[in-house]
C-alpha positions in Angstrom: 0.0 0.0 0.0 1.1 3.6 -0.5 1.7 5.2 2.4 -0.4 7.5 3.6 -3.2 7.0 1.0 -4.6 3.4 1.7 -4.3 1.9 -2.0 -2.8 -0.9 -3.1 0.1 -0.6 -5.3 -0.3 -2.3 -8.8 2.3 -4.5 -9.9 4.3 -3.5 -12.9 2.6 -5.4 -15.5 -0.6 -5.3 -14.5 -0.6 -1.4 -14.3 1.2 -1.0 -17.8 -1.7 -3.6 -19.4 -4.3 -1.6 -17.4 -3.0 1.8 -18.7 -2.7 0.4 -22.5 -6.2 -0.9 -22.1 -7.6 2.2 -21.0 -6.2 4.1 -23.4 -7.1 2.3 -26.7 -10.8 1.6 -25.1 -11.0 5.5 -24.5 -9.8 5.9 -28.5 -12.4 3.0 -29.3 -14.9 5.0 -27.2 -14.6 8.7 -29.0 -15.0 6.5 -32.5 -17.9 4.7 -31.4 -19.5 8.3 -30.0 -18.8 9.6 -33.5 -20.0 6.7 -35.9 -23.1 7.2 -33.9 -23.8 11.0 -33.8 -22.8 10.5 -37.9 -25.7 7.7 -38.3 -27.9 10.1 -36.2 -27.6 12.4 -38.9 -28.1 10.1 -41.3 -24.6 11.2 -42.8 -23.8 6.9 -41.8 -20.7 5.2 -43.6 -20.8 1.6 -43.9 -17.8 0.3 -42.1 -17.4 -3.5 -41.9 -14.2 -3.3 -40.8 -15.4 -2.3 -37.1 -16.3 -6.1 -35.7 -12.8 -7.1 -36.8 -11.6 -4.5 -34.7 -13.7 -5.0 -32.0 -12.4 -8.8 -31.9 -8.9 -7.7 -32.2 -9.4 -5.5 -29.0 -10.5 -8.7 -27.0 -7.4 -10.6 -28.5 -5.2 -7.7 -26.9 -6.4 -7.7 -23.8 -6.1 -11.5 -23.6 -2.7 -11.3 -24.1 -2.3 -8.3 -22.1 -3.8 -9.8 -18.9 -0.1 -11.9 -17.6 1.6 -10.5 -14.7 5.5 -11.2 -16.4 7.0 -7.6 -17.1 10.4 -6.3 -18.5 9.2 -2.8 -17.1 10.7 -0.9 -14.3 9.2 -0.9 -10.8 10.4 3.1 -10.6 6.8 3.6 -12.4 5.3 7.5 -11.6 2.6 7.4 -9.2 0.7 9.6 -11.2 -0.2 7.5 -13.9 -0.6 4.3 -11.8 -2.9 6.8 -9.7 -5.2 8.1 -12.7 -5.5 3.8 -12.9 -6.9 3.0 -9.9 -9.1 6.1 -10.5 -10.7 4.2 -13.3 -11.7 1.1 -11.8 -11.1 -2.3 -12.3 -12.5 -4.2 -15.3 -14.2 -7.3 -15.3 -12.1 -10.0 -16.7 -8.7 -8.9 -15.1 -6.4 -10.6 -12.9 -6.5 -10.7 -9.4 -4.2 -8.1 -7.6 -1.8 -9.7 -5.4 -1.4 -8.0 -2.2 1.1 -5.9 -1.0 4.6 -4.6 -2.1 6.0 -7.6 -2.0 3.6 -9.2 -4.3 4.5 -6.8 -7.2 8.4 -7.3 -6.5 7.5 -11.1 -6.9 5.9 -10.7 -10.2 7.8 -8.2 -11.6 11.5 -9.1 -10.5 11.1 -13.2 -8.8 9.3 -14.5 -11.7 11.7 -13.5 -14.1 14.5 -14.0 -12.8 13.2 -17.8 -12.0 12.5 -18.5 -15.7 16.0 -17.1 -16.5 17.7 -19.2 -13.6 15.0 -22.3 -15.7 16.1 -22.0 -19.2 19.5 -21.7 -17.8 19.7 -25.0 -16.6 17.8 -26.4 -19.5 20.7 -25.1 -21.8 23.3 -26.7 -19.8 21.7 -29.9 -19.5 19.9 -30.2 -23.1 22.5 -30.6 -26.2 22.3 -28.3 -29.1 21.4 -29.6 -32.7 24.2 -30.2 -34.7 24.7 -30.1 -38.2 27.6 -31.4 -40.5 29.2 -29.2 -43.2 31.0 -29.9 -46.0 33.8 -27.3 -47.4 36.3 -27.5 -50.2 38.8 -26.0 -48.5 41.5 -26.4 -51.4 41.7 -27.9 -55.0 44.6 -28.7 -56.8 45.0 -29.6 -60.7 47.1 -32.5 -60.7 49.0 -33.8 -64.1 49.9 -37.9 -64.2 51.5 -39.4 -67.0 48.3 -40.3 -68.9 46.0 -37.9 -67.6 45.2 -34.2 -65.5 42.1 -34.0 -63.1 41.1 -31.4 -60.3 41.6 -33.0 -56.6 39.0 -31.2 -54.4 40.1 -31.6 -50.4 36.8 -31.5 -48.1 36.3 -31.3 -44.7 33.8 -32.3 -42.7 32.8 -29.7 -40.0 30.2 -30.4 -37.2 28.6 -26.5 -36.6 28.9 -25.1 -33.7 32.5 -26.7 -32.9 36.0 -26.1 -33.7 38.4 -29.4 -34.8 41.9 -28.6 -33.7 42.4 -31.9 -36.3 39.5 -31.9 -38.9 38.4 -34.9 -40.6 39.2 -34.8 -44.5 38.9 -36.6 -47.8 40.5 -35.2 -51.3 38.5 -36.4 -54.3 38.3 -35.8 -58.0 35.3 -35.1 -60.2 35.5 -39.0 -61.2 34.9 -40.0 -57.7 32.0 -38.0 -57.3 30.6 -38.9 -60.5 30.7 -42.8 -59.3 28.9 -42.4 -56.4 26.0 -40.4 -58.0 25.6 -43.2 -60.6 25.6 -45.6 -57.3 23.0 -43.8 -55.7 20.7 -42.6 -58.3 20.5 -46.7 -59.5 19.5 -47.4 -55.4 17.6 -44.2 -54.6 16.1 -43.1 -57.9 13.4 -41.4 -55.7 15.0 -39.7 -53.5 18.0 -38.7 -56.0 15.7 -37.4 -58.2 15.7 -33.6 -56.8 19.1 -33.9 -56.5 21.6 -31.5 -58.9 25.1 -33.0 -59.9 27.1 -31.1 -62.2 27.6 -31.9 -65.8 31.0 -32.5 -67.7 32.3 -30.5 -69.5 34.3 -30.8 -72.5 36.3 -27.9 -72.6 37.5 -25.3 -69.7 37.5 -27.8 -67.2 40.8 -26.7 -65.6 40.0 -22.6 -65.4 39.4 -20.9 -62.0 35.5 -20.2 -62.4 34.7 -23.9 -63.4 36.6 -25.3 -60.5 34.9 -22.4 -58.2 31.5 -23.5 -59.3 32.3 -27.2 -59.1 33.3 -26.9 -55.6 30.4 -25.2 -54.1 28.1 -27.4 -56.1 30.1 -30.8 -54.7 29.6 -29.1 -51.2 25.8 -28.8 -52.2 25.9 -32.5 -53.6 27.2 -33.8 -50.1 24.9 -31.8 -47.8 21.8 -32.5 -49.8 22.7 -36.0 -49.5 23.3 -36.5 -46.1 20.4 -34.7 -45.3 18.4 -37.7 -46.2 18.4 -40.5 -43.4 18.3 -43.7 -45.7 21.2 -42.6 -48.0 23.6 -40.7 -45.1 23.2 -44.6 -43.8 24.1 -46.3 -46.9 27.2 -48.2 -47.4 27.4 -46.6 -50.7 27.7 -42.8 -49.2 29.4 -43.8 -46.0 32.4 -45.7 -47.9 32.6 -43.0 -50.4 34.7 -41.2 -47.3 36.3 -43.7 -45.5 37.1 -46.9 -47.5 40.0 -45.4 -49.4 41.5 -44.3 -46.2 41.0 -48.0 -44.3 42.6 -49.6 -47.3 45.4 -46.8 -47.4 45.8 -47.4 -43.9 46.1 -51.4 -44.1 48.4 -51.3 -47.0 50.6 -49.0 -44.9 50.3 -51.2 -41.7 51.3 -54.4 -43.7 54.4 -52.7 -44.9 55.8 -51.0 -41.7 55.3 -48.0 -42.4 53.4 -47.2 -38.9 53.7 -43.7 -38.7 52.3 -42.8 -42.0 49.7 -45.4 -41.2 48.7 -44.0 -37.9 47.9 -40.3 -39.5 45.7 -42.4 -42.3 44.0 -44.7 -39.6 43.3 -41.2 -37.3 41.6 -39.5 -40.6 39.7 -42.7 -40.9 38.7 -43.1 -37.1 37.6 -39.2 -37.5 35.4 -39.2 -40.7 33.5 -42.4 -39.1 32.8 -40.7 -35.5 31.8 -36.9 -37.8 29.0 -39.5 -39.7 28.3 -41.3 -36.7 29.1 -44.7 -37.5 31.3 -45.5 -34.4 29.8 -48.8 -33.8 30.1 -50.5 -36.7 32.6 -53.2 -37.9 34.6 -50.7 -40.3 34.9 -48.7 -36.8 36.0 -51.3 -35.0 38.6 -52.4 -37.6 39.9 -48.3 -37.6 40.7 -49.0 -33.5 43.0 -52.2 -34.0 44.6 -50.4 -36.5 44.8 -47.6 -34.3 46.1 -49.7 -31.5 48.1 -51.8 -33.4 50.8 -48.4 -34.7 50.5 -46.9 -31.7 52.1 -50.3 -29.8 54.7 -50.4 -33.1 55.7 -46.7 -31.8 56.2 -47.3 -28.5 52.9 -45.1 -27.5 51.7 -47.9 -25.2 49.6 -45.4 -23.2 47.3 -44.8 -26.4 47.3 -48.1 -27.5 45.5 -49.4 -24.4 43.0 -46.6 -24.5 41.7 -48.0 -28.6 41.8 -51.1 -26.8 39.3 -49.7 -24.1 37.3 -48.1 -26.3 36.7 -51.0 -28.4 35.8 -53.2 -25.5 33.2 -50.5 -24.5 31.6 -50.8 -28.2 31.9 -54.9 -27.8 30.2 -55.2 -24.5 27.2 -57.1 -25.6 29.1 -59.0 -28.4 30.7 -62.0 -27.2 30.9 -64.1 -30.7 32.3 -61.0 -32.5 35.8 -62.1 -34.5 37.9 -59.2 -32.9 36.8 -59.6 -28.9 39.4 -62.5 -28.6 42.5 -60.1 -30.3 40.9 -57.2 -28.1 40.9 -59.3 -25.1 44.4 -60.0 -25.1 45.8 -56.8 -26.7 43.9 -55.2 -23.4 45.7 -57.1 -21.0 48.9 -57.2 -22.1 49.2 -53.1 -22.4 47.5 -53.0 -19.2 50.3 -54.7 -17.9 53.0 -52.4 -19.5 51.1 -49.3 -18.3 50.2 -50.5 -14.7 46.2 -50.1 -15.6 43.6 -52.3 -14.3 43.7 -55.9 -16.1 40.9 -57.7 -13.7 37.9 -57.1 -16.2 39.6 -58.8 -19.3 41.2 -61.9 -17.6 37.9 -62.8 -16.6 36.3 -62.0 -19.2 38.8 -64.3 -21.5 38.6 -67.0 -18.3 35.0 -66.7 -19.6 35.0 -67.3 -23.6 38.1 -69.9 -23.0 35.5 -71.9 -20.8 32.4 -71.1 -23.6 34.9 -73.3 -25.7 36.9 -70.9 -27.2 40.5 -71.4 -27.8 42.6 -68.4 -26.7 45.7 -70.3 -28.4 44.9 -70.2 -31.9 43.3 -67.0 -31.9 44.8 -64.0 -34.2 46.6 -61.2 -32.9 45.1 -57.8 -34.0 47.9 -57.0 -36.8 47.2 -60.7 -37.9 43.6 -60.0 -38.1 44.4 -56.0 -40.0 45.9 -58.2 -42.5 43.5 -60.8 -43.0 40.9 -58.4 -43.3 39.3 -58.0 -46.5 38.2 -54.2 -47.5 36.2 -54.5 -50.6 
């Protein structure tokens, strides 16, 4: 209450509604007083816009009945005063009582809901999206032929990749996996643009420009559509030349160079979200396998653990045995728990299988057929 006076002071929302309200119903009020003096007379204009407006006022002071504010509570007494001169309207909400009421409505309440979507941010993950950008293209002259290599990365918005996942592809490449996909998904390929070949000018800056946002358009288009970002066709187009890269190096010795190839590999699978399939699975013994030829023991055992995570439920899978035993032995050379996958080999040796003749994981990289 003001003191002194004996009326209740109106929150701050309430009293700026009340005052907008009064004000447009005394305009409404002054037009209706001279519509009617004008039909009296009989100098009447047809207006059959006036019921629109009439329904538009009740809209407005539906809306305009919440308590929730962004106004001030310094509001001048004078206009809150004129107000509570005018009466209260039917329809309106109840006044809280007291001071303290208006603070709670005005300031409280909003702050709360700040303080609630706050939380809901922190604890709720944002949408992500995955870009594709030709970052570079190169013209490239063999012995028997010249081509444009186009190097694109894969970029999940909203993050920044200290090591981005990238693939470098010519126009052939692309070309091939259209044909694939428009012969499997004539439907859905059919709103789909792919460039043309050219015959002549195929080298200059503007066609390679234009070629490159329109393979960046090609690839986004594509993966926005569930059934073909899951198709082996699509998925392989980015990381099958890199596992086979990576094998051939890892046959040969060459672990280093192999290691760099496997890491591309391991981070085009987890951008496309396929980290729990074989092909993934095969990218972490290959992982583990260079990183124990280069002495980084320490890494090795932590592909190992994250390969034993994704085989948890899979106890016939070809690669748990190898896992198993890679696990153990680098837990023993780093001084990390080992408990977990003794028993859990104690357990498949007793299920009948025999721990003797099963593969190492360099064995099985070898064996492994990427077609």
């Amino acid at each position: 209450r003001h003191r002194g006076t004996g009326r209740r002071r109106r929150p701050p929302a309430v009293g700026m509604a009340a005052r907008i309200l009064h004000r447009l119903r005394h305009a409404l009020g002054a037009e209706g007083g001279r519509e009617e003096r004008a039909r009296d007379g009989g100098e009447a204009e047809d207006c059959p816009e006036s019921s629109e407006l009439e329904d538009d006022t009740e809209g407005l002071s539906t809306r305009l009945s919440g308590t929730l504010s962004f106004a001030s509570h310094e509001d001048e007494d004078g206009d809150e005063d004129e107000e509570d001169g005018a009466g209260e309207e039917p329809g309106e909400p109840p006044e809280p009582t007291g001071e303290a009421a208006g603070t709670e409505d005005g300031g409280s309440l909003l702050t709360r809901q700040l303080q609630e979507l706050w939380r809901k941010s922190r604890s709720s993950l944002a949408p992500q999206r995955l870009l594709f950008e030709v970052t570079s293209a190169s013209v490239v002259s063999e012995r028997s032929s010249k081509y444009v290599l186009y190097t694109i990365y894969l970029i999940r918005s909203g993050q920044f990749d200290k090591a981005p996942a990238s693939i470098a592809r010519r126009y052939s490449d692309f070309e091939r996996l259209n044909r694939r996909l428009r012969s499997r998904f004539g439907c859905d390929m059919a709103g789909i643009a792919f460039p043309r070949k050219r015959l002549r000018r195929n080298f200059t800056a503007e066609t390679i420009a234009k070629r490159s946002r329109a393979f960046e358009q090609f690839l986004s288009h594509l993966h926005s559509i569930a059934e073909i970002r899951r198709s082996p066709e699509f998925l392989e187009f980015f990381f099958l030349q890199d596992l086979r890269a990576a094998q051939r190096l890892t046959c040969t010795g060459m672990y280093r160079e192999a290691l760099a190839t496997w890491a591309n590999a391991c981070r085009l699978q987890e951008r496309l979200g396929v980290c729990g399939s074989g092909r993934f699975l095969l990218t972490l013994a290959g992982l583990a396998v260079c990183h124990q030829e280069l002495d980084q023991l320490g890494e090795a055992h932590g592909c190992c653990e994250q390969a034993l995570q994704l085989l948890e439920a899979q106890d016939s899978h070809p690669l748990l045995g190898p896992f198993l035993q890679a696990h153990v032995h680098l837990a023993w050379k780093v001084g990390k728990d080992k408990r977990r996958s003794e028993a859990r080999l104690q357990g498949l040796q007793e299920a009948g299988l025999p721990l003797q003749q099963q593969p190492s994981l360099k064995e099985c990289l070898i064996k492994e057929p990427l077609e």
